[in-house]
N, C-alpha and C positions, 0 to 999 in steps of 0.2 A: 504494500500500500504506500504509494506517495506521501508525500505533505502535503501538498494541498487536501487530500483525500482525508489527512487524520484530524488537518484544524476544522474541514467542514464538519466532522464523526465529533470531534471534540462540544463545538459551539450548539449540534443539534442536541446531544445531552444534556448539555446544562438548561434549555431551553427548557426541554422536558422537564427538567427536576425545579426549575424555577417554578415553573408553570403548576407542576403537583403542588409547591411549598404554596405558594398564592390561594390554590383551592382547600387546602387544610387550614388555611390560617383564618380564611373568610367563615368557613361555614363552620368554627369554634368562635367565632365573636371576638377574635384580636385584632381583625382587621373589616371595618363597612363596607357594605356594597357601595356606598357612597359617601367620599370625603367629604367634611366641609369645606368652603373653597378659603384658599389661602390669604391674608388681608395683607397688603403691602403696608411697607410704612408709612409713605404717603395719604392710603388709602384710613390707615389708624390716628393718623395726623389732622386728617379731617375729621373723623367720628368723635376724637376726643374733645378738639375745639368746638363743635357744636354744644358737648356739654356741659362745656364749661360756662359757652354765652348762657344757654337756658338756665344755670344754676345763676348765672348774676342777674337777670332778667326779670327771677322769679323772687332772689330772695335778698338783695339789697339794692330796689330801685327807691329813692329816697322819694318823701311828697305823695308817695302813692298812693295816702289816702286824702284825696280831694276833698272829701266833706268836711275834713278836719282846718280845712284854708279857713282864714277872714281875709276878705278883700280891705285894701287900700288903698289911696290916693296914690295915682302913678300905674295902676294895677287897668289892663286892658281886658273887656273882656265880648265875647260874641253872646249875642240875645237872638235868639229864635221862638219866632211865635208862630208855632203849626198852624198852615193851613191861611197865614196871613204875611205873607211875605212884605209888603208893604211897612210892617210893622216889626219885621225885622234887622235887627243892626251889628251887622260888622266891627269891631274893635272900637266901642265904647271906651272912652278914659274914665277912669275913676279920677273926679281933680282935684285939687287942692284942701277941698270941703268933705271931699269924700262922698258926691255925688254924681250920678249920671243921668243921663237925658234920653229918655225915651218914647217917641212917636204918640201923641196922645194926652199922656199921660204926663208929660214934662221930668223936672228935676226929680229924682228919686234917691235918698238917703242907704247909702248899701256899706258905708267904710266899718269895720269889725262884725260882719253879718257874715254867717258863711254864704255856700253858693245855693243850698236846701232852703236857707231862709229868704235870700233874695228872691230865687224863684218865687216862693210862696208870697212874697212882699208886692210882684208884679203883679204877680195872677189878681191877688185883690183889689189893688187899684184899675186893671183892667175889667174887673168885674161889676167896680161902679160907673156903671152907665155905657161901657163900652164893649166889651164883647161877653157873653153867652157863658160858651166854654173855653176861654182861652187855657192853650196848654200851651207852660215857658219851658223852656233848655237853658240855661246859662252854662260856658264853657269860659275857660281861662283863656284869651289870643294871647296875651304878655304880662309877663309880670312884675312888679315893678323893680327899680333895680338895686345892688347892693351897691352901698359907698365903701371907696377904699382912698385912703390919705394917709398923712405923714412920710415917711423915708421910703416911698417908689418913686420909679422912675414918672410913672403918669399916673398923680391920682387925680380920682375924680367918680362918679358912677358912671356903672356897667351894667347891662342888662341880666338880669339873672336868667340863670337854666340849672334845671337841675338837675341832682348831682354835683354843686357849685362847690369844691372844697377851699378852704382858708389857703390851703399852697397851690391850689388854681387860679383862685381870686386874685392873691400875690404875684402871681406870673402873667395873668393877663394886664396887669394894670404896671410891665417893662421892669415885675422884678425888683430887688433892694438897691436901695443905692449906696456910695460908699459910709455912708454917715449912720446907715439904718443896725439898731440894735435885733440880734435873733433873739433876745431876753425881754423885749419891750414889745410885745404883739397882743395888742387890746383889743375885743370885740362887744359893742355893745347890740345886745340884741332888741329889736325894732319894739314901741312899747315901753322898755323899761329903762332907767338911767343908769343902771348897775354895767360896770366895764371889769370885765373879766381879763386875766390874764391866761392868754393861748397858745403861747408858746411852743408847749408841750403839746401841741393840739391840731398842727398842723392837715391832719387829716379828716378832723371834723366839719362836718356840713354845715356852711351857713342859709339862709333864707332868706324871702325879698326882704329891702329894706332894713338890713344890719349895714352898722357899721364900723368898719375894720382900720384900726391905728396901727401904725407902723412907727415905734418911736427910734427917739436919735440916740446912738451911743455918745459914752462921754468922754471917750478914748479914742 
């Protein structure tokens, strides 16, 4: 017998004997009739980042609960009155007074009311003398903004969004400047006259209408 003759006798053996090991191994349950298919990294790079956005989505979006807002002066908001378009308004300002003007109805008192009680505040003066059943929506368009001053580069207000952290705030408004204490970071929250020291605190949330001092070192 050749060689060519013993590697073909060779290669068809093992074939067989692979072939027998793959049907013993299957039909003892070592091995499925069906893999599951193999995930690439890329492929696992995706699936994990998806769960991470829905874990933050879910479980620390700040503000999340709307009912708990009171409007303010500076604070924008959309009014919808079903079914009567005419009498609905686009980014109302809340002004100075802390009220808004509405089709009808005129000046309307809404500064420290939530958005459950404004509605309900609408609907009733809508109800004397002007419509039937009217049904309100109030939604937030803008809101109003947070102050930032002392040692940045550009203070002045900014429009809030949230999610708005004290080292975001800080960074939108160009940053420390050379003069600015990291030990001097005041926040007075909107409301009250009390100024906190925040230093430590860099990562906490602020909300519309705080605001935020950046004091000077003495060094």
């Amino acid at each position: 017998m050749n060689t060519e003759k013993l590697v073909k006798s060779f290669l068809y053996r093992n074939s067989l004997l692979e072939m027998t090991m793959l049907i013993l191994l299957t039909t003892s349950g070592l091995v499925t009739a069906e893999e599951k298919p193999e995930i690439t990294p890329d492929e696992q790079g995706v699936e994990q980042s998806e769960v991470v956005t829905n874990a933050v989505v879910s479980d620390d979006v700040p503000n999340k609960n709307i009912s708990s807002y009171r409007l303010g002066s500076g604070d924008f908001i959309n009014l919808t009155v079903y079914g009567e378009d005419e009498l609905s308004v686009k980014k109302a300002r809340v002004n100075d007074i802390g009220e808004v003007t509405i089709p009808l109805i005129g000046k309307v008192k809404v500064e420290n009311h939530s958005i459950a009680e404004v509605e309900s505040l609408i609907e009733e003066k809508f109800l004397d003398g002007y419509l039937k059943h009217p049904q309100i929506s109030i939604t937030i368009a803008e809101y109003r903004p947070v102050f930032i001053s002392g040692e940045v580069k550009d203070p002045g207000s900014y429009p809030y969004v949230e999610g708005l952290t004290i080292r975001q705030a800080i960074t939108i408004a160009g940053g420390f400047t050379d003069k600015a204490s990291m030990r001097k970071i005041k926040l007075v929250k909107e409301g009250t006259a009390k100024e906190q020291n925040v230093a430590e605190q860099l990562d906490m949330f602020i909300e519309p209408g705080d605001v935020l001092t950046i004091g000077e070192s003495l060094f």
